[in-house]
N, C-alpha and C positions, 0 to 999 in steps of 0.2 A: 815798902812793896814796889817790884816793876811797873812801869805805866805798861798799860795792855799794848801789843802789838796795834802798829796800824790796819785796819780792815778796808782799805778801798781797791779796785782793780789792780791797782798797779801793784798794791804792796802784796795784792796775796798773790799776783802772777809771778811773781817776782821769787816769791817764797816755792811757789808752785816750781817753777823750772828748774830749782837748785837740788830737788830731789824726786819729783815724780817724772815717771814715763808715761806717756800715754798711748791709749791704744789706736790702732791703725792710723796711726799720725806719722807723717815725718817730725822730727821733735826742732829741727833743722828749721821750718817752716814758722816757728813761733819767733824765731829774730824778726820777724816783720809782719806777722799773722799774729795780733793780737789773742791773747788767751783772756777768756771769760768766766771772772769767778759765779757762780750763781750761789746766793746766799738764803735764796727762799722763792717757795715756789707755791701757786693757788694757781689750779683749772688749768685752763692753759696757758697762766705765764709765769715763764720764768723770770725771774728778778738777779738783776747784781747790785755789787759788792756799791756803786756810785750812784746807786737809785736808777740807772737803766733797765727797761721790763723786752720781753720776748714771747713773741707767739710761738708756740710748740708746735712747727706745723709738721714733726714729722715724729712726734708722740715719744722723743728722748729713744731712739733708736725703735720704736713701735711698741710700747711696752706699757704707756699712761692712757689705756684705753679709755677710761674716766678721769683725764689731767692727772694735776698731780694734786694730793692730800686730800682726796675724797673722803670728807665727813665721815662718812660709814664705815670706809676700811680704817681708815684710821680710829674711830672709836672700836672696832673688831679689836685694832691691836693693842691697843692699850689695856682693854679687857684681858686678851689674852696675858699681857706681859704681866697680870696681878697673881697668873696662877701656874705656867708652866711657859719655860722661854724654849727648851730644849732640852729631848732625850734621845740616845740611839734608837735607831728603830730595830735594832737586829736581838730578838727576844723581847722586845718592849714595844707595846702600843700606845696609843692616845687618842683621845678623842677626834679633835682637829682632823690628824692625819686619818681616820676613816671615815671621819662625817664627808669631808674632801673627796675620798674614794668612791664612797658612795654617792656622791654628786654628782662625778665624772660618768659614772657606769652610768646611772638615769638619763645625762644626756648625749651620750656619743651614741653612736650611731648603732644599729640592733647587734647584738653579736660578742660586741667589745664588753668582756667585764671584768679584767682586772687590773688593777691600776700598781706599776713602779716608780718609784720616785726619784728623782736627780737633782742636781743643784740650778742646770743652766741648759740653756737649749743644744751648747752643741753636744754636751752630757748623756741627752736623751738618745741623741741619732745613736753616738756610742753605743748604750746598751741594746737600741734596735735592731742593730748590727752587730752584734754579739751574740742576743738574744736570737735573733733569725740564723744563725750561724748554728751554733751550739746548740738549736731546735733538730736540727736536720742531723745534726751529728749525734744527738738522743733518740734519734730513729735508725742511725745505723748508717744515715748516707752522708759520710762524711767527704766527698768528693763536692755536696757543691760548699763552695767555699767563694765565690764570690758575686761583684752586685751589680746591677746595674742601674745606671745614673742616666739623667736627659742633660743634653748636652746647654752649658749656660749655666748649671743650677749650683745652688750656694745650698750648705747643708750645715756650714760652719766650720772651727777652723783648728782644732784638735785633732790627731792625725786620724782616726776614723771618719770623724767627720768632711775632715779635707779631702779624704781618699775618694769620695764620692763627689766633691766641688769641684766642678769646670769653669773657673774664672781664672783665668792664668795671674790675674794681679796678688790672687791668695795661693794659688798653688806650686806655680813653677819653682818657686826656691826650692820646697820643700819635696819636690817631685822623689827624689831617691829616698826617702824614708817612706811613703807611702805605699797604701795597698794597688793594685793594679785593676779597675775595675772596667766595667764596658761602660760607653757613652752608647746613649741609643738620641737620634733627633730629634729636639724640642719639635713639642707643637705650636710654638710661637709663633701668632700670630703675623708678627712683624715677618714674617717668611716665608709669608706666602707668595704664590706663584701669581702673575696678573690675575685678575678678576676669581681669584679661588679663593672662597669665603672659608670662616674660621671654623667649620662646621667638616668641611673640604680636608681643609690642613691637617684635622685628628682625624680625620679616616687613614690620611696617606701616610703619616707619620705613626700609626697602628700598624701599619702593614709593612714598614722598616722594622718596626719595633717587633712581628712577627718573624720575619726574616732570621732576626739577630736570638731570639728564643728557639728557633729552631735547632740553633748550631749551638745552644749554648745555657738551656735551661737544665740538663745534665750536671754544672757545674755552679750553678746559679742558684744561691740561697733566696734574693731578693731583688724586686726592683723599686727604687727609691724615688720620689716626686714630690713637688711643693707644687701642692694641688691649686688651679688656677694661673697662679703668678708667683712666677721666678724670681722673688725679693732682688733681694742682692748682687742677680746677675743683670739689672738694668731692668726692673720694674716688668718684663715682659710677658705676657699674658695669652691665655690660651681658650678653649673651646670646654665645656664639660665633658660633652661626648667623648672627650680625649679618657677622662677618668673609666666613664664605664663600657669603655671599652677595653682599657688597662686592669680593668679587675676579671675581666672576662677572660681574657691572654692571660693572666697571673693562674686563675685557676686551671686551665685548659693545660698548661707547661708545668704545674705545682711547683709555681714560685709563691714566695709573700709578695706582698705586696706592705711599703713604708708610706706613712703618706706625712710626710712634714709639715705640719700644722702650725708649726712656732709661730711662723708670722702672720699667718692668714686665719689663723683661727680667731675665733670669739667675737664673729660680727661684724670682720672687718672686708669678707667679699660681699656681704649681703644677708649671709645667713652663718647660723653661728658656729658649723663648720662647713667650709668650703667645700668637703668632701659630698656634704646634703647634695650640692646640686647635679654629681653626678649619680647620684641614688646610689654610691657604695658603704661598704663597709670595709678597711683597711685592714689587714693583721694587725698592723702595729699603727698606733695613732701619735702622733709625736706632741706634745705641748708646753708652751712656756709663756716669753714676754707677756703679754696681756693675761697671763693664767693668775696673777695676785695685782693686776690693776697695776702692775709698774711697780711697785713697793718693796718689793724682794726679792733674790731671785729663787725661783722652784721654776721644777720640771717635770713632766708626767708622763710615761709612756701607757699609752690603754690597750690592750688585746688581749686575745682570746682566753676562753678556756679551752681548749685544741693543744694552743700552746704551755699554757700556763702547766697543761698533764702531762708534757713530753719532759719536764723534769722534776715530776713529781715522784719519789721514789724513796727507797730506803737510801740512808747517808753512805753507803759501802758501794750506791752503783754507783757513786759519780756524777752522778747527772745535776744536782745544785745547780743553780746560778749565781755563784760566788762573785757577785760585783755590787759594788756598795759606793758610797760616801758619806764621809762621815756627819754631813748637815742633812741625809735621806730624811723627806718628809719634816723637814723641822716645824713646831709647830705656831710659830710664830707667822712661817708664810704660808703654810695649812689656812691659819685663821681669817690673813687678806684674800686667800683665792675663795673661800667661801663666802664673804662679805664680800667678793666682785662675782661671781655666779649670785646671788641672793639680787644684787641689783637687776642683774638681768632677768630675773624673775618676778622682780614689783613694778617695772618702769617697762615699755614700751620703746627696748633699746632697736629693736631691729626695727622697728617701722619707724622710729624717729630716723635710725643712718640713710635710711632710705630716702627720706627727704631732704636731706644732708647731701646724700649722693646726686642726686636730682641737681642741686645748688652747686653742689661743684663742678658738674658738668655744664651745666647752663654758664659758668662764669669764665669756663676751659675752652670754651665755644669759638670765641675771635682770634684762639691760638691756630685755630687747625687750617687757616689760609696763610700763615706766617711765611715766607718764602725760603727760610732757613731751620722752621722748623717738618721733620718729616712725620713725625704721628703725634696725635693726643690718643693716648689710651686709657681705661677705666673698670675697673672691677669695684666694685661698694665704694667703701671709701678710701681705696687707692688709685692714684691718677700719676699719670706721668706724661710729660715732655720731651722729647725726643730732638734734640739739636744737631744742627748737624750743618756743613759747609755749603751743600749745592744739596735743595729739596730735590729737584730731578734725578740725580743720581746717585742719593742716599751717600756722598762725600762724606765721611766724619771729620769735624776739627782734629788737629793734630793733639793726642793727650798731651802734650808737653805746653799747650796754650792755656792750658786748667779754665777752660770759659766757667765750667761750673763752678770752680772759686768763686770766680767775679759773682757769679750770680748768688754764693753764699756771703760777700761780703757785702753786697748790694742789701738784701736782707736783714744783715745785722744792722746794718745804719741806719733801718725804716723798720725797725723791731718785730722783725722776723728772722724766727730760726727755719733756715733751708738749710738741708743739705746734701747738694745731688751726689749723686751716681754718675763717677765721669761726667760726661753733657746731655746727665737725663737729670731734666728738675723733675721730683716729685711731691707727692704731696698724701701726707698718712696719718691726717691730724686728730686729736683725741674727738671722742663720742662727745662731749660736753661744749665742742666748738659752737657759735651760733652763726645761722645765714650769713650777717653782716660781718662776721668775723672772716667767714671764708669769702667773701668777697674781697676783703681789706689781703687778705693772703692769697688769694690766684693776682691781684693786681700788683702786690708788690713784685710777686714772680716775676708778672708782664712786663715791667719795669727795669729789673733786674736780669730778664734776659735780654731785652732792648740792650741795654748796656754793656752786656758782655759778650754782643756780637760787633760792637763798636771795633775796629781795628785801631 
C-alpha cells in the first residue's frame, strides 16, 4: 500500500494551488500570502492542518451563525441522511422541505406566505427579479421591466444579481453583459450632511428616491435593498425609517418592494429580521447564509399570495414560473435550517446577541477617537471600522497599500480570522461567541490596525 499523503499546511497548500481556484482571490497573491488548510472546526474555531486554531470573527463569510458543528444541526443531519438525502422537488414533496416552509411563513413578517427555494443567496435575488418581472408581465404590464438599486449595495454576483450591485470592484468588468437598472442614493449614514442625524438622512434620501419613482415607476418592476446595512459595500448602515418609508413609496408608485435578507437576517441586526424594525412587510423576502446555520447552502425567497395568483393558471396561459435548480429544497439543508430555526426557539438568541452587542461596542469604544480612524459603526452584531488617511477630511488610503491585508495578516498571527472590506475592519462573529472572546477579538483588531497604519 501507498503511505498516506502528507497532511500539514504546507503539503495541502501545496496540493491546493496546483488545482484549485479560489474565490474572489487574486490566485497571484498566494506566492507570498500564505493559504490556510482548515482541517476541523468547533464553535468558533477553526483549526489547521499544523495544530494552529482561529477565531471566526467574521462567521466564514456570515453564514456560522451558531459556529461551526452545532450539536443539534448536526444530529438533525445525520438523522436525516438515515432516510432521505435528495429528491427533485418538481412533482415530489417531502417533509423537510414543507415543515421548513412552514416555519418561514410563521415567522416572517404578516403577509409573506409562500416560500421558493434556491441553492445560494445570489440564486435567490435571481428568481426575485424574475419573479417581480414576470408578476407584472402576468398582469399585462409588461413595460415595467426594470429595478431599482441604492447606490453601494451588494446583491451578489451572478448577472442578475450583479445588475443591481453598485460596487465597481464586482461590477465594472462585467458592466456590458448586464441589466441596466437605476441607482437611487443610499441612506448611509456615513453621508450625512454636518450635524444631520441618521433619522434626517432617510427622510432626504426618501425624497430623491421620490423624485426618481416619479419619472420612472411606469417602467419599474422593483426596488431592491439590504435592509439596515450595506454588507459588502463596506459595512454601511442606515436609519429604519428609511425602510418604512421605502414601503410606503413602493405602494403609492406600485412597485415591489425586494428586501435582501441574506446577510442581515436571523438575528444578526438585533431582531430576527431587520425588516421587523422598520415595521414592513416586503414582497419578496430574500434568504440564505445563516438560513441552515452555515452547513449547506439553501435559499429561500418568501412572498405573497398577491403574487404567488398572478401565475397561477391553466398550463396553456403561460404564466408558470418555469425556474428551477436542480438541489431546489434539498432535503438535507431543509433539515439544518429547521434545527437552526428550532434553536432560535428553545434559547434566548436575541436577548443573549443583545448583550453581545452591548460588549462589542463597549470594547469598539477607544476606536472612535483613533486619529486615522473616521467612524465606528454598529447594527446588532455587526460592527465596523472605518480607516482612513487624514480623520479630518475622510482621506482614503490608497487601495493599492491593502492596509486591510496587513490588518488580516496581523490577525492570522494572534489567531484571528479578520477580514476587511478594503480599509473597513469588521466584525460579524457567530452567536456562540463569548464576552471574553470578543474582547480578545476587537483587541487584536486594535493591534492589527495600529500596525497597518505603520508606514
Amino acid at each position: 500500500m501507498s503511505s498516506p499523503l502528507p497532511r500539514t499546511n504546507a503539503a495541502l497548500a501545496a496540493r491546493d494551488l496546483a488545482v484549485l481556484w479560489h474565490p474572489c482571490t487574486q490566485m497571484h497573491d498566494h506566492e507570498t500570502l500564505p493559504l490556510l488548510p482548515i482541517v476541523r472546526a468547533e464553535g468558533v474555531w477553526l483549526h489547521d492542518a499544523d495544530g494552529g486554531r482561529y477565531l471566526d470573527a467574521v462567521s466564514s463569510w456570515w453564514t456560522n451563525v451558531f459556529g461551526h458543528r452545532h450539536p443539534r444541526i448536526v444530529a438533525a443531519l445525520k438523522q436525516q441522511l438515515d432516510t432521505l438525502d435528495h429528491v427533485m422537488l418538481a412533482g415530489f414533496t417531502h417533509e423537510p422541505a414543507l415543515e421548513l416552509a412552514e416555519a418561514l411563513v410563521a415567522l416572517a413578517p404578516a403577509g409573506l406566505s409562500r416560500v421558493f427555494y434556491a441553492d445560494n443567496g445570489s440564486s435567490a435575488i435571481e428568481v426575485a427579479l424574475k419573479m417581480s418581472f414576470h408578476y407584472w408581465r402576468n398582469l399585462g404590464r409588461g413595460a415595467k421591466r426594470r429595478f431599482i438599486a441604492l447606490s453601494g449595495s451588494y446583491h451578489g454576483e451572478t448577472l442578475g444579481a450583479l445588475s443591481v450591485t453598485d460596487v465597481p470592484l464586482y461590477r465594472d468588468t462585467y458592466a456590458p453583459l448586464l441589466l441596466q437598472p437605476l441607482f437611487a442614493p443610499s441612506p448611509d449614514t456615513w453621508l450625512a450632511e454636518p450635524g444631520e442625524t441618521p433619522a434626517a438622512v432617510a427622510t432626504r434620501r426618501l425624497g430623491e428616491l421620490r423624485t426618481l419613482l416619479e419619472q420612472h415607476a411606469s417602467e419599474t418592476c422593483a426596488v431592491i435593498v439590504e435592509p439596515l446595512v450595506q454588507c459588502a459595500g463596506g459595512m454601511r448602515m442606515y436609519d429604519p425609517s428609511y425602510l418604512t418609508g421605502l414601503r410606503a413609496l413602493c405602494d403609492e408608485f406600485e412597485v415591489h418592494l425586494i428586501a435582501d435578507e441574506i446577510a442581515v437576517g436571523f438575528g444578526r441586526t438585533g431582531t430576527l429580521f431587520a425588516c421587523e424594525q422598520g415595521r414592513i412587510t416586503p414582497d419578496f423576502l430574500c434568504l440564505s447564509k445563516g438560513l441552515t446555520g452555515g452547513t449547506l447552502p439553501l435559499s429561500a425567497v418568501v412572498t405573497t399570495q398577491a403574487v404567488y395568483a398572478a401565475f397561477y393558471a391553466e398550463y396553456a396561459s403561460g404564466k408558470a414560473f418555469l425556474h428551477s435548480h436542480s438541489y431546489t429544497g434539498n432535503a438535507l439543508a431543509c433539515r439544518a435550517a429547521l434545527a437552526t430555526l428550532q434553536i432560535f426557539r428553545d434559547e434566548p438568541v436575541l436577548a443573549r446577541n443583545r448583550e453581545l452587542a452591548a460588549v462589542l461596542a463597549r470594547e469598539l469604544d477607544p476606536l472612535r477617537d483613533h486619529p486615522q480612524v473616521a467612524d465606528v459603526r454598529q447594527t446588532g452584531l455587526i460592527a465596523a471600522v472605518e480607516l482612513v488617511r487624514d480623520r479630518a477630511t475622510r482621506e482614503p488610503f490608497p487601495a493599492a497599500e491593502r492596509r486591510g491585508l496587513r490588518v488580516y495578516r496581523h490577525g492570522l498571527a494572534h489567531e484571528m480570522l479578520l477580514r476587511p472590506l478594503g480599509n473597513v475592519v469588521y466584525f460579524m462573529p457567530p452567536y456562540v461567541i463569548e464576552p471574553e472572546q470578543i474582547a480578545t477579538m476587537v483587541r487584536v483588531a486594535r493591534d492589527g490596525i495600529a500596525a497597518a497604519l505603520l508606514d
